[in-house]
mmCIF file as gemmi writes it, N, C-alpha and C atoms, coordinates in Angstrom:
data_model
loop_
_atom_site.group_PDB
_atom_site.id
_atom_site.type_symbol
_atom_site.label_atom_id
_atom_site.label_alt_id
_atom_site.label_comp_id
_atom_site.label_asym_id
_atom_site.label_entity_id
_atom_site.label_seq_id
_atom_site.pdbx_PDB_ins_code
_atom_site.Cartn_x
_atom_site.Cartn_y
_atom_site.Cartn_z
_atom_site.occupancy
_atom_site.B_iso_or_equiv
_atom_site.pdbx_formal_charge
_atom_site.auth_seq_id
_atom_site.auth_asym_id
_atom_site.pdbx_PDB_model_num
ATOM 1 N N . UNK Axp A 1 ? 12.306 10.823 -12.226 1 0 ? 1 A 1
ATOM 2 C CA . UNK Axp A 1 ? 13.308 11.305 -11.312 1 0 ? 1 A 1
ATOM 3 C C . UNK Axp A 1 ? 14.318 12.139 -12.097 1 0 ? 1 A 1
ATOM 4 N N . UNK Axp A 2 ? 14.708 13.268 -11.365 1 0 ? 2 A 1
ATOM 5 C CA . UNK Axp A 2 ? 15.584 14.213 -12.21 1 0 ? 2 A 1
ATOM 6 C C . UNK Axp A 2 ? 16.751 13.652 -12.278 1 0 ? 2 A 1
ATOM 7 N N . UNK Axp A 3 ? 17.782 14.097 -13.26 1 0 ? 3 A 1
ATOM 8 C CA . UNK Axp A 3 ? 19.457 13.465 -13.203 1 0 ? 3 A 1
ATOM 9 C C . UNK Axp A 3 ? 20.07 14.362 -12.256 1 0 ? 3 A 1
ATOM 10 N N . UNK Axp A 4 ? 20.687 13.828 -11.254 1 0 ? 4 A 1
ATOM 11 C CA . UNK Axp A 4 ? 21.77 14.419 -10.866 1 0 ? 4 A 1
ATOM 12 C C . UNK Axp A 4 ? 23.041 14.881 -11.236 1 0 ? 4 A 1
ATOM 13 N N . UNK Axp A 5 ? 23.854 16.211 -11.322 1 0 ? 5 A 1
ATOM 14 C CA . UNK Axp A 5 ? 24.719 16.174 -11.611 1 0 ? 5 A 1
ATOM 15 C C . UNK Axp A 5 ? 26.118 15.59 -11.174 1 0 ? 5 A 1
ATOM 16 N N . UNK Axp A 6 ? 25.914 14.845 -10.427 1 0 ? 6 A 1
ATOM 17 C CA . UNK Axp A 6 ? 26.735 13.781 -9.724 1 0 ? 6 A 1
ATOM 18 C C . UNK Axp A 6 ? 27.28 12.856 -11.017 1 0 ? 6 A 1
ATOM 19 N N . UNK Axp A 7 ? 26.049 12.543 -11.652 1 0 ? 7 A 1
ATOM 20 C CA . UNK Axp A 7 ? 25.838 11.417 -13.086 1 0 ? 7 A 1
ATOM 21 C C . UNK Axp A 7 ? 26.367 12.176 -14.153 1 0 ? 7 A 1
ATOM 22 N N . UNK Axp A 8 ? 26.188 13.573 -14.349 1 0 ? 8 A 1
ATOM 23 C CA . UNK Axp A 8 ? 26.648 14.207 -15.601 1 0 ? 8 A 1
ATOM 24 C C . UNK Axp A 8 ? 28.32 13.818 -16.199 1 0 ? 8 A 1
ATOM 25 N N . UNK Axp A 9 ? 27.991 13.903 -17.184 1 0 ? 9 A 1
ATOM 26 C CA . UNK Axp A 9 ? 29.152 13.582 -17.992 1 0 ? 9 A 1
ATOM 27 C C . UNK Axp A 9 ? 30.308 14.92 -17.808 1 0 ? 9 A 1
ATOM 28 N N . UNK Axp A 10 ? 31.497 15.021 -18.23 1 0 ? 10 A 1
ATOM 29 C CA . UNK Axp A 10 ? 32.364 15.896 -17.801 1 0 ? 10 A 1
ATOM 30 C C . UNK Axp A 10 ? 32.267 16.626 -18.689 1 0 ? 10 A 1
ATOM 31 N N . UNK Axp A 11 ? 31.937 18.616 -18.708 1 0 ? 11 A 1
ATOM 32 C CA . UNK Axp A 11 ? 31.998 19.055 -19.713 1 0 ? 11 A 1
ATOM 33 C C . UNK Axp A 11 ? 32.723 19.33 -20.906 1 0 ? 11 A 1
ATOM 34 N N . UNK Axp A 12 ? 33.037 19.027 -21.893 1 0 ? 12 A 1
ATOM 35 C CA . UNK Axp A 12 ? 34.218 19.505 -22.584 1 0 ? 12 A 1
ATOM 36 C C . UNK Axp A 12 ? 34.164 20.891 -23.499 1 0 ? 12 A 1
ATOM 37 N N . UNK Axp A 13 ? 35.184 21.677 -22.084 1 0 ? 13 A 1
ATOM 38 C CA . UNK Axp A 13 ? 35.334 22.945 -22.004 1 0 ? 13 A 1
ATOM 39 C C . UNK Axp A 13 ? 36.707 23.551 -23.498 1 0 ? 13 A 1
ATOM 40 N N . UNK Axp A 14 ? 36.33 24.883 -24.136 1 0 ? 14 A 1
ATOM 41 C CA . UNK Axp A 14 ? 37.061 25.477 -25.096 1 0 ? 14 A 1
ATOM 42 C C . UNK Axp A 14 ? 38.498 25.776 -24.264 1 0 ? 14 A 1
ATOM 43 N N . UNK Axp A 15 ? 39.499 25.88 -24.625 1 0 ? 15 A 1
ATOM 44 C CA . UNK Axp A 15 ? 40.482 26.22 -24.232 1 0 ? 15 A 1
ATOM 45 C C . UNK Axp A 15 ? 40.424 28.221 -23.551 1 0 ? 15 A 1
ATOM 46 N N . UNK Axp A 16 ? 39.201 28.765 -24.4 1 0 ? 16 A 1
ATOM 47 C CA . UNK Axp A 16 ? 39.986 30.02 -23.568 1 0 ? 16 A 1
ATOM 48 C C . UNK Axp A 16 ? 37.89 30.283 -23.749 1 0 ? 16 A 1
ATOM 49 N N . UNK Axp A 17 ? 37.564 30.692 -22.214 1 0 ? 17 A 1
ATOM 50 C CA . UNK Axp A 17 ? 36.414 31.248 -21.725 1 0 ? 17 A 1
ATOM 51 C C . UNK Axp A 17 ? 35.188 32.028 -22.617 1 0 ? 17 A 1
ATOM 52 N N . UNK Axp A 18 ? 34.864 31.663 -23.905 1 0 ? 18 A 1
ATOM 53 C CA . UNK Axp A 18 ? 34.03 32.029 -24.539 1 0 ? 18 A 1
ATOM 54 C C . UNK Axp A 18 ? 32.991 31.761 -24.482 1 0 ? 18 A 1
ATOM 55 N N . UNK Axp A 19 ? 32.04 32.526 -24.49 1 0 ? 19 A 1
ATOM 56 C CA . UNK Axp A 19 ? 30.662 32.164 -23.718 1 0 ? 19 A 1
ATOM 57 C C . UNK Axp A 19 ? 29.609 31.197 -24.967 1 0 ? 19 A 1
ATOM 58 N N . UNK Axp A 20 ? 30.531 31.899 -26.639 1 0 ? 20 A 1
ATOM 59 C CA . UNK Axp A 20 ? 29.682 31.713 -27.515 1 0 ? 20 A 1
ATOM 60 C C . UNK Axp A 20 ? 30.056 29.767 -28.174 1 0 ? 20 A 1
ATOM 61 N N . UNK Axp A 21 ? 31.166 29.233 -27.525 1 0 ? 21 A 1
ATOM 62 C CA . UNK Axp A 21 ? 31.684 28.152 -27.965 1 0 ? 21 A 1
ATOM 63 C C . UNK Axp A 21 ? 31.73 26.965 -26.401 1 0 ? 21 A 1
ATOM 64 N N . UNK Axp A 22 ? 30.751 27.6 -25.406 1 0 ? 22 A 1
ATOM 65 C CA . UNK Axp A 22 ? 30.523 26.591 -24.388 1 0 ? 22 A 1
ATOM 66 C C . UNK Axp A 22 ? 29.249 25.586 -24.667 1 0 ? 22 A 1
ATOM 67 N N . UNK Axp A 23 ? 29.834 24.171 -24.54 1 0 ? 23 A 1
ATOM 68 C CA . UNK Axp A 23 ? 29.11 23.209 -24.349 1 0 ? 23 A 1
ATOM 69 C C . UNK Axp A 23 ? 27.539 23.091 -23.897 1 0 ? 23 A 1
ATOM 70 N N . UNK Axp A 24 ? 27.512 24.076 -23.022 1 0 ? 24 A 1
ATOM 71 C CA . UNK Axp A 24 ? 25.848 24.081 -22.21 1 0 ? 24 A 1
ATOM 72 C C . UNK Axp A 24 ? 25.848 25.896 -22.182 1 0 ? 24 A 1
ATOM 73 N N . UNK Axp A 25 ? 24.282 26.179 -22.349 1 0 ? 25 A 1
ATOM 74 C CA . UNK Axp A 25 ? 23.746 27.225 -22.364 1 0 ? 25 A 1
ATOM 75 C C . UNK Axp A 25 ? 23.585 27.817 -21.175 1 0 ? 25 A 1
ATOM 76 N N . UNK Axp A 26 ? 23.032 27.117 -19.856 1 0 ? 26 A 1
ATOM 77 C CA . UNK Axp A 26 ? 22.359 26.612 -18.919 1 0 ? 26 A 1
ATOM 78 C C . UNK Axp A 26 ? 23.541 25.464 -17.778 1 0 ? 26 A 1
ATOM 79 N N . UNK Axp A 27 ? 23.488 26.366 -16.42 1 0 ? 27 A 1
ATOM 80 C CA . UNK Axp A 27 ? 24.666 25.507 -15.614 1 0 ? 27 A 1
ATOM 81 C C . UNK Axp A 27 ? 23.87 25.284 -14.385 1 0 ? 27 A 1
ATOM 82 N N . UNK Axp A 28 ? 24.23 24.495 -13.521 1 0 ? 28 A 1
ATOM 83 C CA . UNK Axp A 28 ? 23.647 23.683 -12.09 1 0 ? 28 A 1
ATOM 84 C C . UNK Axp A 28 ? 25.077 24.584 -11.396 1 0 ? 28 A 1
ATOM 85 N N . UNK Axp A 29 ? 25.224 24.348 -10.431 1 0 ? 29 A 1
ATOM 86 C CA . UNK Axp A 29 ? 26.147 24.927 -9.322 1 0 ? 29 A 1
ATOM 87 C C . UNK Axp A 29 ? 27.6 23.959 -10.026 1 0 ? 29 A 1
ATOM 88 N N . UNK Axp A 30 ? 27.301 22.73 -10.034 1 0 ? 30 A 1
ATOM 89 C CA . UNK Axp A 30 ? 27.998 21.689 -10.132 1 0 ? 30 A 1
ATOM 90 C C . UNK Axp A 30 ? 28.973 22.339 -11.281 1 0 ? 30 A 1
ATOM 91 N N . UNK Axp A 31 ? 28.288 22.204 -12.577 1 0 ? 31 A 1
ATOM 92 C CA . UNK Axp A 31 ? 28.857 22.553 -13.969 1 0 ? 31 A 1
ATOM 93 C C . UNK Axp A 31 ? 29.505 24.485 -14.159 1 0 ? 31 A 1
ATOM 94 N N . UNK Axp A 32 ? 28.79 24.829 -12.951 1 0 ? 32 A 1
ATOM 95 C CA . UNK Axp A 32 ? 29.535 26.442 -13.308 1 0 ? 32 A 1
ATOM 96 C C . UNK Axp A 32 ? 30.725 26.728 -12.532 1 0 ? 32 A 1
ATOM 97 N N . UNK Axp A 33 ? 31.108 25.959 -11.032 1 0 ? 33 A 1
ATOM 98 C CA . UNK Axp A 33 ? 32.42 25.641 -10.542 1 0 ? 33 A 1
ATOM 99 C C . UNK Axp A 33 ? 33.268 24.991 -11.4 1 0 ? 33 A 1
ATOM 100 N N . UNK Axp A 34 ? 32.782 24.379 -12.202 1 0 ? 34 A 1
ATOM 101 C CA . UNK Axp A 34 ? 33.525 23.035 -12.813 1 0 ? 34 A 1
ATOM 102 C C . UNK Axp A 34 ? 34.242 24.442 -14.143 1 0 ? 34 A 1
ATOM 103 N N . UNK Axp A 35 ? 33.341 25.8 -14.102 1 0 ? 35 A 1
ATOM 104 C CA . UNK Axp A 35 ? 33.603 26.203 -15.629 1 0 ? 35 A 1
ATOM 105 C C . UNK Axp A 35 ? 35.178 27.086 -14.84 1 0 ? 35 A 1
ATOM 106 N N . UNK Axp A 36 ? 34.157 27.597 -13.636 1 0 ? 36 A 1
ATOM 107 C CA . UNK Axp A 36 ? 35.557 28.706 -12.817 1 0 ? 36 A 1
ATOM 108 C C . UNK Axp A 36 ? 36.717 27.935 -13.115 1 0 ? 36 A 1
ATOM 109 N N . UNK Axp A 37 ? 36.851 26.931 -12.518 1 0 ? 37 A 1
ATOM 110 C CA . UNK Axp A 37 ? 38.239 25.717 -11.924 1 0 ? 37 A 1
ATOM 111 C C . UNK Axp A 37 ? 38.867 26.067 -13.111 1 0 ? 37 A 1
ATOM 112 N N . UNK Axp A 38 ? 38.166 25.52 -14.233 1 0 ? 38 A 1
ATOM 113 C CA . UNK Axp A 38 ? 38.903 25.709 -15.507 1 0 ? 38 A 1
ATOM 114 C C . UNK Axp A 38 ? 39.862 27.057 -16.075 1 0 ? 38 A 1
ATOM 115 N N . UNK Axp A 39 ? 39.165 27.932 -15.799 1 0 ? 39 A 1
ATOM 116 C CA . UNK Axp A 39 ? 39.773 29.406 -16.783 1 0 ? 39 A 1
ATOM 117 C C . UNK Axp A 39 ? 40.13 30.708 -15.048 1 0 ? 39 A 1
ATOM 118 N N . UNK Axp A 40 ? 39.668 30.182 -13.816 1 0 ? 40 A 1
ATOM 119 C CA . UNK Axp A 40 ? 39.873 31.42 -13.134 1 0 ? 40 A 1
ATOM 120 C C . UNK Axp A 40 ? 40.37 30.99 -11.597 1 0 ? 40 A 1
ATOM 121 N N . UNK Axp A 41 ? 40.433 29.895 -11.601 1 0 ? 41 A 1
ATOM 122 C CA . UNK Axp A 41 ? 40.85 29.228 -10.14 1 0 ? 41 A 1
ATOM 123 C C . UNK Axp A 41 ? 40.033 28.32 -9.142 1 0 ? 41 A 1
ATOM 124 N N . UNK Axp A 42 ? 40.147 27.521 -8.424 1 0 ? 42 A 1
ATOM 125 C CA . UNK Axp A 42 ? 39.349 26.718 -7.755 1 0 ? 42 A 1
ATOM 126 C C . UNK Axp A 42 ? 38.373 27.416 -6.863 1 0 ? 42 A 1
ATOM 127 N N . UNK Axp A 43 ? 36.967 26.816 -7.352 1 0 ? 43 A 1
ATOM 128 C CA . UNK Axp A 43 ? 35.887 27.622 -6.506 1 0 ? 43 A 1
ATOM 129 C C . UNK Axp A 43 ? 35.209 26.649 -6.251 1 0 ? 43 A 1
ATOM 130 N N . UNK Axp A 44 ? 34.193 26.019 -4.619 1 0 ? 44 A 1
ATOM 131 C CA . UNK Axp A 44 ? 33.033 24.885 -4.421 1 0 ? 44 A 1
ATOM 132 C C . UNK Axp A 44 ? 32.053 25.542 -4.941 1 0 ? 44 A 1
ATOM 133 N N . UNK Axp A 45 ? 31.506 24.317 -5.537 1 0 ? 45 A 1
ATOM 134 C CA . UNK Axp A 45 ? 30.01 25.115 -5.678 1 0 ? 45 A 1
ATOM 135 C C . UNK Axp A 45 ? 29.249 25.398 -4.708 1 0 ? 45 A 1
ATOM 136 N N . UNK Axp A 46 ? 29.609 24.751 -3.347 1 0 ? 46 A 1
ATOM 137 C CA . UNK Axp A 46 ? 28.634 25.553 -2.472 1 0 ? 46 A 1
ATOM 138 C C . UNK Axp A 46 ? 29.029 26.926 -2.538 1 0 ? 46 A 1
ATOM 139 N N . UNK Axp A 47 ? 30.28 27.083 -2.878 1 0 ? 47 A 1
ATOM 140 C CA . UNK Axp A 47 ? 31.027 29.14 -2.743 1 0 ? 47 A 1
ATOM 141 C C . UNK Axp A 47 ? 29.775 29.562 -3.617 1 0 ? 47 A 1
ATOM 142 N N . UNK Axp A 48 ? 29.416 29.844 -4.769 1 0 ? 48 A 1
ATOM 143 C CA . UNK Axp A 48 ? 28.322 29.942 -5.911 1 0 ? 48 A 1
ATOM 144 C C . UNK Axp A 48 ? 27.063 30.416 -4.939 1 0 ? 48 A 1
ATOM 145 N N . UNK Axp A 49 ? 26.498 29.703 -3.423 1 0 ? 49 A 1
ATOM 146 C CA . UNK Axp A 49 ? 25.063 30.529 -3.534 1 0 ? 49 A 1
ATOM 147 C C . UNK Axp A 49 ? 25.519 31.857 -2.702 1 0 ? 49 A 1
ATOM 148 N N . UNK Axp A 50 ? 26.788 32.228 -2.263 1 0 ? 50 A 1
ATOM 149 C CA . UNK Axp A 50 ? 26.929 33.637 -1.797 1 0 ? 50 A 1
ATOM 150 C C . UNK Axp A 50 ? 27.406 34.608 -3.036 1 0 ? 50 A 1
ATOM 151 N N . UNK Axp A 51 ? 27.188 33.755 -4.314 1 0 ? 51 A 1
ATOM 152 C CA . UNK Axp A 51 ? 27.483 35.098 -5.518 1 0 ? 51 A 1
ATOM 153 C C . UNK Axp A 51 ? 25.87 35.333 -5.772 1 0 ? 51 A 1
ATOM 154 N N . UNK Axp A 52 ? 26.519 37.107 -6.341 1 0 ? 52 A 1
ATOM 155 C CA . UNK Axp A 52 ? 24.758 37.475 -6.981 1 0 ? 52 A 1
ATOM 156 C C . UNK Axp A 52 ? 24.738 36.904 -8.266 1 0 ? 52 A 1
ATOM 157 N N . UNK Axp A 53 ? 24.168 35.489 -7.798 1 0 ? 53 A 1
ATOM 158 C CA . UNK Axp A 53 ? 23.693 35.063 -9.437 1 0 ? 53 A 1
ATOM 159 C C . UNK Axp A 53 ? 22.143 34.82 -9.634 1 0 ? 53 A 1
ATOM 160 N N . UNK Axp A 54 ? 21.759 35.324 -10.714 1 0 ? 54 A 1
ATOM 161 C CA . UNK Axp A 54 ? 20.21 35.06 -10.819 1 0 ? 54 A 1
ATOM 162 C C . UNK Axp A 54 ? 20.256 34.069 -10.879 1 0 ? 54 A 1
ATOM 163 N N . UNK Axp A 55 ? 18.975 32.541 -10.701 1 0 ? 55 A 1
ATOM 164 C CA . UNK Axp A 55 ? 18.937 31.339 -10.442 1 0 ? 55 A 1
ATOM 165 C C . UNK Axp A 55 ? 17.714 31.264 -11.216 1 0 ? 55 A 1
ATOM 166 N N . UNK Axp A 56 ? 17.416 30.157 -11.919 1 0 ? 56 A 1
ATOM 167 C CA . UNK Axp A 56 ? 16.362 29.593 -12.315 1 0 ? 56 A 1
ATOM 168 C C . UNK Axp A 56 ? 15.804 28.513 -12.268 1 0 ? 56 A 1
ATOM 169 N N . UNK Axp A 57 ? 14.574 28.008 -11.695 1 0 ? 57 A 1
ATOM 170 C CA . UNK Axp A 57 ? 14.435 26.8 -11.636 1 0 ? 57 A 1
ATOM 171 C C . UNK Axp A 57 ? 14.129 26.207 -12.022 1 0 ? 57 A 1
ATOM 172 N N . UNK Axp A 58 ? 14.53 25.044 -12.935 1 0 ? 58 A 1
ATOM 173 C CA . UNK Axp A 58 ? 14.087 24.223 -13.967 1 0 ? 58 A 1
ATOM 174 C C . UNK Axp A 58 ? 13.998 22.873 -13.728 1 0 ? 58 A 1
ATOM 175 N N . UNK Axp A 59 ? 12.927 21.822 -13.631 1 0 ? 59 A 1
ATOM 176 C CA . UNK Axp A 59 ? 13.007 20.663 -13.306 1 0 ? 59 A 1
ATOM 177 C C . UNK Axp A 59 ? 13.461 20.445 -11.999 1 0 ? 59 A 1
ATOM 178 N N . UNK Axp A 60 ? 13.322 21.567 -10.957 1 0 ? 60 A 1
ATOM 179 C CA . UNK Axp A 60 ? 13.399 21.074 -9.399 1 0 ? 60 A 1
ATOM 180 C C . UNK Axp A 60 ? 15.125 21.194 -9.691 1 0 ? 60 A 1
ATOM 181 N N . UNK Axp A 61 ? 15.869 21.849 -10.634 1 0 ? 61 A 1
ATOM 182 C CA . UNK Axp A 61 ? 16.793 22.352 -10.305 1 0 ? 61 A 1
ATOM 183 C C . UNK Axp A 61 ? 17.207 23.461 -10.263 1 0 ? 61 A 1
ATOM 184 N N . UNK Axp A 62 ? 18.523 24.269 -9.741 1 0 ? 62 A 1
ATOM 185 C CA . UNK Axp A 62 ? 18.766 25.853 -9.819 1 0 ? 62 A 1
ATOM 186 C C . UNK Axp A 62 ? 19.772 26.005 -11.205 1 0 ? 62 A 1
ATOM 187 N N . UNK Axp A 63 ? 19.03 26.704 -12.022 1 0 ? 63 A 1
ATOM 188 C CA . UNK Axp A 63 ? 20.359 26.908 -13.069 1 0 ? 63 A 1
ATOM 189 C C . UNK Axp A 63 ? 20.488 28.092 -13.551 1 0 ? 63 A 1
ATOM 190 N N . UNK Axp A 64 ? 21.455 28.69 -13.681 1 0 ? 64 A 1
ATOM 191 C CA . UNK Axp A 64 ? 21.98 29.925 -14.25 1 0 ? 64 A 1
ATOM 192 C C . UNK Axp A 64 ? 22.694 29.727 -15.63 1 0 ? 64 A 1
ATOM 193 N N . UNK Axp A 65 ? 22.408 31.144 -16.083 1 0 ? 65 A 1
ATOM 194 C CA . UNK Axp A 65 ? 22.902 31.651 -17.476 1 0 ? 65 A 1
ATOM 195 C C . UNK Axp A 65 ? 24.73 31.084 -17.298 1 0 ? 65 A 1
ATOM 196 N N . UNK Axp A 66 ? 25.151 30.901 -18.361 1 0 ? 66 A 1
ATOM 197 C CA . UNK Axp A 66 ? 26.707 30.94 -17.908 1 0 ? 66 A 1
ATOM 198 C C . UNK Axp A 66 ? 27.424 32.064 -18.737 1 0 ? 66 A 1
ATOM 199 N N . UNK Axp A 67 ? 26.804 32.569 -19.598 1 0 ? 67 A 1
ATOM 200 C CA . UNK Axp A 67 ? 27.092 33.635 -20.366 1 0 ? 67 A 1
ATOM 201 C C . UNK Axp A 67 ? 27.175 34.678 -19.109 1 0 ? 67 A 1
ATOM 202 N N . UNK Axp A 68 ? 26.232 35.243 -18.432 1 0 ? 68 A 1
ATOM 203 C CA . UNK Axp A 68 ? 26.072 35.923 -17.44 1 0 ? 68 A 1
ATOM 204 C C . UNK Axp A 68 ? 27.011 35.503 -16.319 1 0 ? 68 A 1
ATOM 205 N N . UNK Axp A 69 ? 27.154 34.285 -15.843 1 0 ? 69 A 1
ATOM 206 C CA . UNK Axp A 69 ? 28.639 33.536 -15.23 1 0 ? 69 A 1
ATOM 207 C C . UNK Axp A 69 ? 29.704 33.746 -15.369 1 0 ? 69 A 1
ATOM 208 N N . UNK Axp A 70 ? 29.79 33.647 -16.721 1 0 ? 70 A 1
ATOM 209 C CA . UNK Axp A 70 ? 31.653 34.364 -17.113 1 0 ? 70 A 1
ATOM 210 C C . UNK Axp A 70 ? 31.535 35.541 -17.13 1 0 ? 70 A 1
ATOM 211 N N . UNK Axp A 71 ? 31.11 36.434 -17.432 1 0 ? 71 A 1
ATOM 212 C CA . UNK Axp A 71 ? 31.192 37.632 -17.116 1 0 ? 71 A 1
ATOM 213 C C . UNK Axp A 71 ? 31.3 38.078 -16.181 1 0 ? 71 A 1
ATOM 214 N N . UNK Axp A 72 ? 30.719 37.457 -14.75 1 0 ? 72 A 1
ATOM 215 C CA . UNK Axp A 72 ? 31.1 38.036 -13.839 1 0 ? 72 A 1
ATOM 216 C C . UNK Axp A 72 ? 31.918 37.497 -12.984 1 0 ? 72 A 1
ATOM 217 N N . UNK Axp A 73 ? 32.206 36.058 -12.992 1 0 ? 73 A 1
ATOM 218 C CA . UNK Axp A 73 ? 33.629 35.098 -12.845 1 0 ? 73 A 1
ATOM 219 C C . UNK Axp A 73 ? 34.785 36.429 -13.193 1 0 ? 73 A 1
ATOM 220 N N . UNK Axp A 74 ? 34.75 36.78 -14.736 1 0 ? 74 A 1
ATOM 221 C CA . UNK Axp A 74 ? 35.95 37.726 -15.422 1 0 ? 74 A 1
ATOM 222 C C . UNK Axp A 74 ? 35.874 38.908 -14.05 1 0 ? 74 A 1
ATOM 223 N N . UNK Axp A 75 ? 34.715 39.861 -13.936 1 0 ? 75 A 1
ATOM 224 C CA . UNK Axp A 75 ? 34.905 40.841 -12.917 1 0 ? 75 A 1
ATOM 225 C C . UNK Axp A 75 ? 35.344 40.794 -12.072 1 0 ? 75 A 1
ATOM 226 N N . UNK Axp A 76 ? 34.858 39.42 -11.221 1 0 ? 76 A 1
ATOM 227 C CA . UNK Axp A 76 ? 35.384 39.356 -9.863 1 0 ? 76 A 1
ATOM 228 C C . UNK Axp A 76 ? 37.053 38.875 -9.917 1 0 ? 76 A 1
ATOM 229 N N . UNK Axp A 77 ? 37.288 38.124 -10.945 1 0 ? 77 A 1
ATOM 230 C CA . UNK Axp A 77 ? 38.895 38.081 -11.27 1 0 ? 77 A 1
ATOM 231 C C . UNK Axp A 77 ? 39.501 39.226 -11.388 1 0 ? 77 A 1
ATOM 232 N N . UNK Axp A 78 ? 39.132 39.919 -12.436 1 0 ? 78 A 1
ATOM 233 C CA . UNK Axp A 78 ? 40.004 41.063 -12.798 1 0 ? 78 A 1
ATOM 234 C C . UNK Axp A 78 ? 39.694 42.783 -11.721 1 0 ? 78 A 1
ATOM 235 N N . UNK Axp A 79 ? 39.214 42.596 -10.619 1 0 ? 79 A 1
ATOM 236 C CA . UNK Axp A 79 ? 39.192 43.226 -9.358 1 0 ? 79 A 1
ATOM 237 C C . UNK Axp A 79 ? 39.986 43.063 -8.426 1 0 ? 79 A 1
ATOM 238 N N . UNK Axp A 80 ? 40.276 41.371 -8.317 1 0 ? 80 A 1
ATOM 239 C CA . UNK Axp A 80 ? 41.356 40.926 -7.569 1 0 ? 80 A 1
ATOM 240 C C . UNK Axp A 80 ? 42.283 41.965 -7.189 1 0 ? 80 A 1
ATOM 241 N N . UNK Axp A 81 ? 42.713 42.405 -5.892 1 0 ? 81 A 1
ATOM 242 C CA . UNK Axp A 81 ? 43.858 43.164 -5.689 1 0 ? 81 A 1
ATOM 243 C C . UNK Axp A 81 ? 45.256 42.065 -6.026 1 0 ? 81 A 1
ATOM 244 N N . UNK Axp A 82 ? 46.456 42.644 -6.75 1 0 ? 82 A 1
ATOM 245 C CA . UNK Axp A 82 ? 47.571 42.138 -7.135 1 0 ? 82 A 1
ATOM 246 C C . UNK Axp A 82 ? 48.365 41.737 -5.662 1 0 ? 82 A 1
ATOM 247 N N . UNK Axp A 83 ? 48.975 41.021 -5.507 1 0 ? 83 A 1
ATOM 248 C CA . UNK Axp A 83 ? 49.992 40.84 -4.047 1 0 ? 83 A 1
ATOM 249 C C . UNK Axp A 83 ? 51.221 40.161 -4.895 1 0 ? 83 A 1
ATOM 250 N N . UNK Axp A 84 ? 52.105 41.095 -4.325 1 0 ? 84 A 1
ATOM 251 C CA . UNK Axp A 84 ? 53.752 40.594 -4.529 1 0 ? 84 A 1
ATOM 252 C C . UNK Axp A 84 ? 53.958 39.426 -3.722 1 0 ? 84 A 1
ATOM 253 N N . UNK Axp A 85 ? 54.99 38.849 -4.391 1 0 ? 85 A 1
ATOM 254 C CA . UNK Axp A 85 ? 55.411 37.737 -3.713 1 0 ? 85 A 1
ATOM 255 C C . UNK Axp A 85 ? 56.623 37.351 -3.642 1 0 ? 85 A 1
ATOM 256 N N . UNK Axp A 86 ? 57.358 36.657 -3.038 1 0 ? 86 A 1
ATOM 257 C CA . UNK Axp A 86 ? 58.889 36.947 -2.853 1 0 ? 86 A 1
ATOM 258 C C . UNK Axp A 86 ? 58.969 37.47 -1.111 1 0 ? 86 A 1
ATOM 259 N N . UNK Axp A 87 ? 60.039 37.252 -0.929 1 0 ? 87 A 1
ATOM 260 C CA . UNK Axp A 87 ? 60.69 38.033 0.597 1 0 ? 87 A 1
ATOM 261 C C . UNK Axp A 87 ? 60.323 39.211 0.392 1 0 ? 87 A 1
ATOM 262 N N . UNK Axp A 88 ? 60.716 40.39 -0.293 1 0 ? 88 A 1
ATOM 263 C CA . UNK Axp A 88 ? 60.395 41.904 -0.303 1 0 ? 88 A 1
ATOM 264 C C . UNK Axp A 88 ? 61.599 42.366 -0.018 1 0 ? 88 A 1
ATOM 265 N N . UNK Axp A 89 ? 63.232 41.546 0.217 1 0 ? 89 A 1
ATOM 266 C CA . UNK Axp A 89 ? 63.87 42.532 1.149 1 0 ? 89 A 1
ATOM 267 C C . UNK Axp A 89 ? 64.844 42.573 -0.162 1 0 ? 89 A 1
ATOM 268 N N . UNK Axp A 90 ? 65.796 43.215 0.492 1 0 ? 90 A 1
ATOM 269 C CA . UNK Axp A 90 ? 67.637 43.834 -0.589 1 0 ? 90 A 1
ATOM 270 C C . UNK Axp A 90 ? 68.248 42.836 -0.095 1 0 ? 90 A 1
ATOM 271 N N . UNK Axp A 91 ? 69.053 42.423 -1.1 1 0 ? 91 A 1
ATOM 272 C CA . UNK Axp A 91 ? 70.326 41.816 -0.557 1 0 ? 91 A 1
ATOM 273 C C . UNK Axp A 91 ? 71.673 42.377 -0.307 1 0 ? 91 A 1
């Protein structure tokens, strides 16, 4: 029987988004939300199957590159349109 990532242990993530100093090579939906939350803002992993991510299936699971993950986690961040915040008015 495969492990669920339900059971997985919690990753222990680098302080700043490097692809070359992450824990796992290889992410489940579970572990690549878990990487967003960390460095780019709260995302479900169900959000994950409407990104274009290539998927691979390994052991009856879906897993993606995460190297390829942050990179495009970073794009879709740094596209973000900016919004002011504050009232907007003069005093």
């Amino acid at each position: 029987m495969a492990r669920t990532s339900r059971n997985a242990a919690k990753l222990d993530l680098p302080p700043e988004p490097d692809p070359d100093r992450m824990p796992i090579m290889l992410g489940d939906k579970i572990q690549l939300a878990e990487i967003h939350n960390r460095y780019f803002g709260k995302l479900s992993p169900r959000s994950l199957e409407r990104w274009p991510i290539m998927w691979r299936k390994v052991n009856g699971r879906n897993v993606s590159s995460v190297r390829d993950f942050l990179a495009l986690s970073k794009r879709r961040f740094e596209s973000a349109p900016l919004i002011r915040g504050g009232s907007g008015g003069t005093t």
